[in-house]
Z-matrix of the N, CA and C atoms (Angstrom, degrees):
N
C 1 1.433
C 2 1.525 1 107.42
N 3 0.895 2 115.89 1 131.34
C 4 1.580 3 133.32 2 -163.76
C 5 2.242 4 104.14 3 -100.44
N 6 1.180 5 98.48 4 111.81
C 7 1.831 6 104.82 5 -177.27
C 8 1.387 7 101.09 6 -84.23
N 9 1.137 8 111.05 7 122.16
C 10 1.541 9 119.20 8 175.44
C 11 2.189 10 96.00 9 -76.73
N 12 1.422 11 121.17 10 119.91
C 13 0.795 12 112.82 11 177.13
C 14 1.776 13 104.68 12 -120.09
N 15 1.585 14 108.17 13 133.78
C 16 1.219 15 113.51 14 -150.24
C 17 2.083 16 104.86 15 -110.73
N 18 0.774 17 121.80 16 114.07
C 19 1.683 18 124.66 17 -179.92
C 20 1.377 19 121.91 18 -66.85
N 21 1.078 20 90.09 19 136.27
C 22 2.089 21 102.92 20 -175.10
C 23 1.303 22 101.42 21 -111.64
N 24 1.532 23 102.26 22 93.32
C 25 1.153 24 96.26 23 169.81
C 26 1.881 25 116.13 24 -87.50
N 27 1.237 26 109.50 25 -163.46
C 28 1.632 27 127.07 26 -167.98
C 29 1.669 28 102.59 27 -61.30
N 30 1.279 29 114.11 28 -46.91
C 31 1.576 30 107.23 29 168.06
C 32 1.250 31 130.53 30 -65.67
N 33 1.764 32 105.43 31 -36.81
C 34 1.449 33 113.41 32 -173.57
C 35 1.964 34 100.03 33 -79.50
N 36 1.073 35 120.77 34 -12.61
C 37 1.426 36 124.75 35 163.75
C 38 1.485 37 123.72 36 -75.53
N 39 1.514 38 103.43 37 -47.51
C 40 1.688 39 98.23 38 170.51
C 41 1.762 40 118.65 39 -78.12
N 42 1.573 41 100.25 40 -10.41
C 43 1.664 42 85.56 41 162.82
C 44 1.471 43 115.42 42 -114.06
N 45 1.345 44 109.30 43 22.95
C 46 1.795 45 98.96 44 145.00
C 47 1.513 46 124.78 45 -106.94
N 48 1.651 47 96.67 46 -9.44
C 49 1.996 48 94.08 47 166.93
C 50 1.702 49 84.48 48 -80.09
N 51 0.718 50 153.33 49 -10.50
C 52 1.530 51 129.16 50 -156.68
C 53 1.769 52 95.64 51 -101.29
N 54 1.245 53 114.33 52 -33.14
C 55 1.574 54 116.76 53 172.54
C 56 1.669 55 105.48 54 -78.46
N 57 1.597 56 116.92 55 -25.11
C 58 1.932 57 86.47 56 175.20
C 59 1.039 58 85.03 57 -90.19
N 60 1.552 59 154.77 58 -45.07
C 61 1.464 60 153.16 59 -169.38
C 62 2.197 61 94.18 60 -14.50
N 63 1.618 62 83.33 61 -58.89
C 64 1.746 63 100.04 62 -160.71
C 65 1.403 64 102.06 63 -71.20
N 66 1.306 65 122.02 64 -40.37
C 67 1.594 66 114.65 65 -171.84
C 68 1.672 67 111.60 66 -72.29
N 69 1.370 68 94.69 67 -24.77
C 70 1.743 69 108.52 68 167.30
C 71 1.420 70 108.06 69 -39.17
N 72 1.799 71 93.66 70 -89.36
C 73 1.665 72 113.39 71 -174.42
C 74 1.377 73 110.16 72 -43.10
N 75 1.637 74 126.64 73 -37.86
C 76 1.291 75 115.74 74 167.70
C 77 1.466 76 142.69 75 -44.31
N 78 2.112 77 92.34 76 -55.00
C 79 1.564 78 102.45 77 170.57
C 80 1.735 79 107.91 78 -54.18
N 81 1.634 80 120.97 79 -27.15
C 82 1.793 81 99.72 80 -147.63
C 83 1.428 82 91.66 81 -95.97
N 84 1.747 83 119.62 82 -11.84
C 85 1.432 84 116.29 83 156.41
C 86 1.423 85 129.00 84 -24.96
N 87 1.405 86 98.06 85 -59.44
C 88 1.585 87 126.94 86 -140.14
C 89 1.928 88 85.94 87 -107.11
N 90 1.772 89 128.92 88 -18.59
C 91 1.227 90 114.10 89 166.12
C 92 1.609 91 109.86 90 -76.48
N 93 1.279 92 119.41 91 -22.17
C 94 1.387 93 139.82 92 173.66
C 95 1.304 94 123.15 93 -57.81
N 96 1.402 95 110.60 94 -29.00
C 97 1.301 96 110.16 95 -160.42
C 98 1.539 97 99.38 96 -123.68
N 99 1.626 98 124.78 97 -9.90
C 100 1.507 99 133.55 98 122.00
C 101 1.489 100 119.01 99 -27.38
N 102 1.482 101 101.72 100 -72.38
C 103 2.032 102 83.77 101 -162.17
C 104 1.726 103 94.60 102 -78.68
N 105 1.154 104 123.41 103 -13.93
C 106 1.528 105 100.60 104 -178.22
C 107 1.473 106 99.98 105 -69.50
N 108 1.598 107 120.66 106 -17.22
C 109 1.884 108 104.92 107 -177.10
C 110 1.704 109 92.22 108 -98.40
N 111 1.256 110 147.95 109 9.10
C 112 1.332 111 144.78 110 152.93
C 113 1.547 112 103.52 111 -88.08
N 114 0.963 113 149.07 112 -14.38
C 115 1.597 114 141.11 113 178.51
C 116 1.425 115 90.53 114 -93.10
N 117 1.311 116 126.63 115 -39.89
C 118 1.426 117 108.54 116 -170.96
C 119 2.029 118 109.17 117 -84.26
N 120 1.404 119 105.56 118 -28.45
C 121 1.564 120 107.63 119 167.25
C 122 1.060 121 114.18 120 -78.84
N 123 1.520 122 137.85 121 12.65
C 124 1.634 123 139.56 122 148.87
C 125 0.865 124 87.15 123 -93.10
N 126 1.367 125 155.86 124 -63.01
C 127 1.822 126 130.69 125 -131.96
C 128 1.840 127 92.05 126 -69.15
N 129 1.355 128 116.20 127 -61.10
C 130 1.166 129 140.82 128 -169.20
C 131 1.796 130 97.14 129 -40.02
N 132 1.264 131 108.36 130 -49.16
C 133 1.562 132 112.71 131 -172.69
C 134 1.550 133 102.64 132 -61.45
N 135 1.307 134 98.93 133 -70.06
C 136 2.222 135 111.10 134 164.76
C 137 1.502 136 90.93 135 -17.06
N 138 1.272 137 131.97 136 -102.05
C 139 1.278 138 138.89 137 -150.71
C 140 0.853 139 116.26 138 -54.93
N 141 1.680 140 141.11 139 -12.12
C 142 1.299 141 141.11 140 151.75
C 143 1.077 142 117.03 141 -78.60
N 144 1.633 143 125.98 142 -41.82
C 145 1.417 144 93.74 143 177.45
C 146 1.448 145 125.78 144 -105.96
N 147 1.504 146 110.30 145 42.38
C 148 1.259 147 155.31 146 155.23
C 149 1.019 148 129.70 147 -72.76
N 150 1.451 149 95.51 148 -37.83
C 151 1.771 150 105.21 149 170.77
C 152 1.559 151 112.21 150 -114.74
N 153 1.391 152 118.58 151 3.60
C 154 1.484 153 120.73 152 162.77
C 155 1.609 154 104.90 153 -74.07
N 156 1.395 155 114.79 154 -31.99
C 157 1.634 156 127.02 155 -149.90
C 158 1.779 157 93.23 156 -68.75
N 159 1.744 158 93.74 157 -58.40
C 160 1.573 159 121.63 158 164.73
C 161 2.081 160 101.49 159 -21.55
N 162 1.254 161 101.40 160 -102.83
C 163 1.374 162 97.41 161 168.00
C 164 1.255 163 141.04 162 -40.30
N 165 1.617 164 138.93 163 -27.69
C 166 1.170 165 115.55 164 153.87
C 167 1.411 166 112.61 165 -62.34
N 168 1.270 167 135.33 166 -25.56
C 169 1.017 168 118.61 167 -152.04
C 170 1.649 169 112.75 168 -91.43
N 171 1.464 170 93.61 169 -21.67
C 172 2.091 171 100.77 170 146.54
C 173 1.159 172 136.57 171 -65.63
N 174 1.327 173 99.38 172 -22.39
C 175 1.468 174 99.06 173 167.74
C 176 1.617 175 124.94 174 -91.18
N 177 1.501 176 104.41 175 -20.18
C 178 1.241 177 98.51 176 168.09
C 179 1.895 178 128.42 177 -79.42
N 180 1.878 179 97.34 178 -25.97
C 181 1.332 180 78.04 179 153.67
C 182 1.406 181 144.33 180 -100.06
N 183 1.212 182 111.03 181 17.76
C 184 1.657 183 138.11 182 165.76
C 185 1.335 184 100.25 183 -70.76
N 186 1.503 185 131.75 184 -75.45
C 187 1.472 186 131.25 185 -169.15
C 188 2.189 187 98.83 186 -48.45
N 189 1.565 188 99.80 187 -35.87
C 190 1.408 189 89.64 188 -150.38
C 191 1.967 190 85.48 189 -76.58
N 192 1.150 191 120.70 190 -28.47
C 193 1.667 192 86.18 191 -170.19
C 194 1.307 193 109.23 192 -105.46
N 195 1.550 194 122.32 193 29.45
C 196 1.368 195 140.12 194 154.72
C 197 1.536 196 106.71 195 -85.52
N 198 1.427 197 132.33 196 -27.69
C 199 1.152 198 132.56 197 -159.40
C 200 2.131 199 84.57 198 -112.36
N 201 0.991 200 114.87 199 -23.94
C 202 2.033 201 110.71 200 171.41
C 203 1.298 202 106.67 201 -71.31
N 204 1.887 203 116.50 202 -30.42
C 205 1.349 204 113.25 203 -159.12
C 206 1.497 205 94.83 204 -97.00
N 207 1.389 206 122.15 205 -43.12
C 208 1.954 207 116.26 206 164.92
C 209 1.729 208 107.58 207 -52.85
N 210 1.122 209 137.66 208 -30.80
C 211 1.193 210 115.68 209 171.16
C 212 1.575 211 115.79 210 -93.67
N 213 0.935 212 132.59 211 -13.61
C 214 1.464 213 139.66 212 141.84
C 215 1.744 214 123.84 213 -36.53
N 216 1.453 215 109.26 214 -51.45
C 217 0.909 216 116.98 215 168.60
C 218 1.570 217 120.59 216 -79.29
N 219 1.373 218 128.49 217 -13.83
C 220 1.154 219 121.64 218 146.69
C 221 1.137 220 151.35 219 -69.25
N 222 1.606 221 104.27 220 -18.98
C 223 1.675 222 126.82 221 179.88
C 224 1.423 223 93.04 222 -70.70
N 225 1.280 224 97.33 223 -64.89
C 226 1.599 225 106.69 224 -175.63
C 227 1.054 226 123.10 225 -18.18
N 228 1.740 227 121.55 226 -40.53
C 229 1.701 228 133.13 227 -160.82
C 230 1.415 229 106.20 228 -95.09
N 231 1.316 230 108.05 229 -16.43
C 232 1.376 231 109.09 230 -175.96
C 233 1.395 232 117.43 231 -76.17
């Protein structure tokens, strides 16, 4: 069986760096335009659990001067 073997020459070389050149700049596009949508899905995360922090921390002082005013009201009876 006879291999057809085919030559690269000087043009057919500068237009295949010029095609990974492009598939390059493409992929680091598209890594670019990844962390800019991960910087914006951290901020978003920050501010949620920013505002979970917010709410426990009403509820803990809600339970706590519900739980000053039940023992308040027990001294009292005594």
């Amino acid at each position: 069986m006879h291999v057809m073997r085919e030559s690269w020459t000087d043009a057919r070389l500068d237009d295949f760096r010029g095609e990974v050149n492009r598939r390059f700049d493409k992929i680091e596009g598209e890594i670019r335009d990844l962390r800019g949508e991960m910087n914006e899905l951290r901020s978003e995360m920050k501010s949620g659990f920013e505002s979970i922090n917010r709410t426990m921390l009403h509820g803990v002082i809600a339970l706590s001067a519900a739980y000053i005013a039940g023992f308040a009201a027990i001294v009292t009876q005594l």
